[in-house]
N, C-alpha and C positions, 0 to 999 in steps of 0.2 A: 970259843966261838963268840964272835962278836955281833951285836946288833948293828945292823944298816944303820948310817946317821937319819934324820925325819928329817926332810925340806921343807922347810916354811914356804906356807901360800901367802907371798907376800903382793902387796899392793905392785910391785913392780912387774911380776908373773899374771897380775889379772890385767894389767896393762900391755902388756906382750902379749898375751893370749887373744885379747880382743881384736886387737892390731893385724893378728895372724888369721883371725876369721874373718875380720871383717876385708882382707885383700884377699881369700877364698872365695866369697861372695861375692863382691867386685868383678873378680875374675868369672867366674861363675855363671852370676846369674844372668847378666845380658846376653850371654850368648845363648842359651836355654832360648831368652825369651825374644829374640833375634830370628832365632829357629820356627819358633812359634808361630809367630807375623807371619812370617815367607809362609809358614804351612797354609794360614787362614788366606792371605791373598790368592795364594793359587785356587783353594775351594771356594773362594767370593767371587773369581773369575770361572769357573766351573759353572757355578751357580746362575752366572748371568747368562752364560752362553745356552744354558737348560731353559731360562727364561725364554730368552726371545728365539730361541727354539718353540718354545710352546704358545708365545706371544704369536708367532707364524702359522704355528698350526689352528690356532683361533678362525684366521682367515680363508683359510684353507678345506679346515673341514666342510663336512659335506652334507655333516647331521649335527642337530640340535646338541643331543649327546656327545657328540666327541668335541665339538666346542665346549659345550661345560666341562666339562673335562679336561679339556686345552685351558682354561681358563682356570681350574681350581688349581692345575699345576703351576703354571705361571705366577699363579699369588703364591701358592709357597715357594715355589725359587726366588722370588723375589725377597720373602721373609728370610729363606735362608742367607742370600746375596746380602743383605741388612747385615743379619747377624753376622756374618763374619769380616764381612768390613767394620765392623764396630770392635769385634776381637780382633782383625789386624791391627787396631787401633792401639788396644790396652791387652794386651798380649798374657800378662798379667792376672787379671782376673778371671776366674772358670767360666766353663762356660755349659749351656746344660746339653744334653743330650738330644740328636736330631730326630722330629718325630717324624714318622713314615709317608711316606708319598703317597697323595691321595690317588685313589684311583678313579 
């Protein structure tokens, strides 16, 4: 019974290896983050369309109360519309969690 030869980790295999992740990564990660953008754009244009949806109902309403209300919503669609135009932007970095619609 003979022992398997041992292949050396040599300088030429850490160079090939790198070579071979880092064109995995290349390959890889733009498109993830490609994906990403498209996702935040279309929720940044969701978002704006919420706004001046509620930018409207501002006008609209007919009580004190449902204009504030039209109004708290509207700044946070607005806040949300920011934030993800800024993540369309950098696609890249996380992002936090969206808080609840005022009511």
């Amino acid at each position: 019974m003979s022992i398997p030869a041992k292949r050396n980790f040599t300088l030429r295999w850490m160079i090939a290896l790198v070579a071979v992740s880092a064109a995995v990564c290349w390959y890889v990660n733009p498109s993830r983050t490609r994906h990403l953008a498209e996702q935040y754009e279309v929720k940044a244009y969701r978002f704006s369309l919420y706004e001046n949806l509620n930018r409207d109902g501002i006008a609209q309403s007919r009580t004190a109360s449902g204009a504030t209300t039209c109004r708290k919503r509207a700044k946070y669609f607005a806040a949300m519309r920011a934030k993800y135009e800024r993540a369309s932007h950098y696609p890249w970095l996380p992002i936090a969690p969206d808080p609840p619609v005022p009511e």
